[in-house]
N, C-alpha and C positions, 0 to 999 in steps of 0.2 A: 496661374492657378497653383496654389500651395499642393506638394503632397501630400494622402494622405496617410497617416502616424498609423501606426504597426496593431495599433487596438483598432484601428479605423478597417485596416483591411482584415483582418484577423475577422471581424465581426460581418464584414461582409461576405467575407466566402462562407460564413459559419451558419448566416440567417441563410445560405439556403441548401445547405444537407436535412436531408432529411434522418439519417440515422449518423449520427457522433458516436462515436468509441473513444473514450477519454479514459489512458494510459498513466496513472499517476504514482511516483513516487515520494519519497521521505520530505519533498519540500512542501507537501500537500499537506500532512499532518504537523509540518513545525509551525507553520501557519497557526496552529493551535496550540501550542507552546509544547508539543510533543517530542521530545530528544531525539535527535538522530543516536544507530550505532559510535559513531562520532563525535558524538557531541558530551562535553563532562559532564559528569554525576556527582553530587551533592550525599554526605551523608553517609551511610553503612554502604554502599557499593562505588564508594568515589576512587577506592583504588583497585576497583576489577573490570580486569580488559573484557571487554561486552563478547569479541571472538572468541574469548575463552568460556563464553558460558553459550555457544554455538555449534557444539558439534553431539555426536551419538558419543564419542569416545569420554566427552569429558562427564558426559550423565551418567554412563557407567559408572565413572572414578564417585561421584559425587552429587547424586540426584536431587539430595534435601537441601545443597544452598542452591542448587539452579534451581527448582520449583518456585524455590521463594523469590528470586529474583525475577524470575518471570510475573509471579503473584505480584511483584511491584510494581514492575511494567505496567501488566493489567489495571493495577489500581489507577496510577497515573493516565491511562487511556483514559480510564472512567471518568474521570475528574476534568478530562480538557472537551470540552465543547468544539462541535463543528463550526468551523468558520465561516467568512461571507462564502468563497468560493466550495464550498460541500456544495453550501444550499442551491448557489446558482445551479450547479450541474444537476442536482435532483428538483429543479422545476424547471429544468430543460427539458421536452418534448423528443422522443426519440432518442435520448445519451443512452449509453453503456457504459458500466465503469471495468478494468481491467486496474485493478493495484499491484502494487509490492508493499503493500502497509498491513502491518497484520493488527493495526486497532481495528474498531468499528465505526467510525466517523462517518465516512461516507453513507451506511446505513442510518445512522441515528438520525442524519438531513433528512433522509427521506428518499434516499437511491435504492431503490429495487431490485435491479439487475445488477451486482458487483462482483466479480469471481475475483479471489483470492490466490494471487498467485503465491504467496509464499505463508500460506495458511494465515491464523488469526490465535490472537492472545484467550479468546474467548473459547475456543474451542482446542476439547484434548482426546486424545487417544492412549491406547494399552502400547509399549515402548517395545511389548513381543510379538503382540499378534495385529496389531496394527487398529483392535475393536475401537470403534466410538465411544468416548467415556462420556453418558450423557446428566449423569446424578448431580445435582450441585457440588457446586466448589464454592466453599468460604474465601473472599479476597480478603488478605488484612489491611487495614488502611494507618498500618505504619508500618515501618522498614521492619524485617525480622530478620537472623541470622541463615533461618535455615526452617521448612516444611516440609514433614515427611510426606509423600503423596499417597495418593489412595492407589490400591492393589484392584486391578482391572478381573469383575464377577465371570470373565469367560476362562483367564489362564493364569490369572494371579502377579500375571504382571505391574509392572509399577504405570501410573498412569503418568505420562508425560503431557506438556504443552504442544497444540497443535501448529505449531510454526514449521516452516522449512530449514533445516540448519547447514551449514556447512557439507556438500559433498553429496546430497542428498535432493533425491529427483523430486521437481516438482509437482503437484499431482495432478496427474494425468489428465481429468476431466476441468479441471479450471483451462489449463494448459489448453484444453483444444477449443472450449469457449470463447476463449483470447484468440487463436491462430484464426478461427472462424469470422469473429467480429470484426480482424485486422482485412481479410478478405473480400468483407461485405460491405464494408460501412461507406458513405460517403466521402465523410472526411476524418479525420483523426486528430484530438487534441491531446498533445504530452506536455504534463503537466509535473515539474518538481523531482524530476528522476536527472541523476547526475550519466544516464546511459554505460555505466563501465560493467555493472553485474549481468552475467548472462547465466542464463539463455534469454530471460526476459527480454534483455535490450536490444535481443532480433527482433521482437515484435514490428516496431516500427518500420522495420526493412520490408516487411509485406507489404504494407500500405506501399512504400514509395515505390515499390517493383507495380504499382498496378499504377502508380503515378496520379492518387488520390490526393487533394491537400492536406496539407499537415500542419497546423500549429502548433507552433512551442512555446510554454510558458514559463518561463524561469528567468531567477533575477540574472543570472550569468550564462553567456553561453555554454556548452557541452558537444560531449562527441556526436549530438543527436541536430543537433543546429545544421550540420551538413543536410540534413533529410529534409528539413522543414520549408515549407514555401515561404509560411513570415514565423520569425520570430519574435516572440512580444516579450521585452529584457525588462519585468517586473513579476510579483510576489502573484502568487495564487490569489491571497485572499481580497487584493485590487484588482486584478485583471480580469479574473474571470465573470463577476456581475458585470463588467466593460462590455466585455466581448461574445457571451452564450445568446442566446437568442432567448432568454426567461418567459417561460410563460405568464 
């Protein structure tokens, strides 16, 4: 009798959890031709380091070409479509999503329940008081130099992008909907995270402290491959129609 291939078993421990927690990083949205930090850029930001448009310090020095730069980001999210494997995991019965991707992808499939670990391009706050900025934001749909931002209606602050940057704690209530889900769920599927950022990349360590299965899906192994019961060494957006349970 032939073994069976890594989608094969993958998909059988997977049809019978009932609640999935799927863990997804930067290979989940390249899938959709979304840059990584990493990855080069084309055009008016082809020669700025993406960490340097990443911290509180540098928005101080210079808020109007980070704005814009994120404004670009944004646009580009907008423009790239969810992939096969969004859609699988949002007509998967019982998933949760837990990202480090701050597009909106996974929501645009049709995933319901997704906590945001390290915030989203879509949403912004006041850079002082921390207010919710909810007023429209114009995205421009070509590269700019630089966006002045709007001044936050509770303390006049400048309104920043809702992302997580450098140095800078994750928030709080995502954070505990992740540690919860890693604690409950049946099984866990990690999907396109290279596991070196943390705190995020404890997540998975819950799961395998309670010795739930785990799958992993990326085309190369990682430091997270140690935790996994199977690892399946291909792309999100093949793998994951293989192996979810679709409704």
């Amino acid at each position: 009798m032939s073994t069976p291939s890594t989608h094969d078993q993958a998909r059988e421990i997977l049809s019978k959890a009932i609640h999935i927690e799927v863990f997804t990083g930067a290979g989940m949205s390249a899938d959709s031709g979304i840059a990584t930090y990493r990855d080069a850029v084309t055009g008016l930001w082809e020669n700025v380091d993406p960490q340097a448009m990443a911290s509180i310090d540098a928005w101080h020095i210079d808020p109007d070409t980070m704005f814009a730069w994120y404004l670009w980001r944004a646009h580009l999210a907008q423009q790239a479509e969810p992939n096969a494997g969004h859609i699988a995991i949002a007509n998967t019965p019982g998933a949760t999503v837990t990202t480090q991707n701050i597009d909106n992808l996974h929501e645009r499939a049709g995933s319901k329940e997704v906590a945001h670990l390290h915030g989203s391009l879509f949403e912004f706050r006041c850079s002082l008081c921390d207010e919710p900025y909810d007023a429209p934001i114009d995205i421009p749909t070509e590269q700019v130099p630089t966006v002045h931002p709007p001044e936050c209606p509770v303390c006049g602050g400048l309104v920043r992008p809702g992302v997580v940057w450098f140095g800078e704690a994750l928030p709080q209530e995502e954070w505990q909907i992740a540690e919860e889900r890693m604690n409950t769920a049946d099984a866990v599927l990690i999907v396109g995270t290279s596991g070196v950022v943390f705190p995020a990349a404890g997540l998975p360590m819950m799961a395998h402290a309670r010795e739930i299965p785990i799958i992993e899906v990326t085309p190369m192994r990682t430091d997270l491959s140690r935790l996994a019961t199977v690892v399946v060494e291909d792309t999100a957006a093949s793998a994951l129609p293989q192996i979810l349970p679709v409704s």
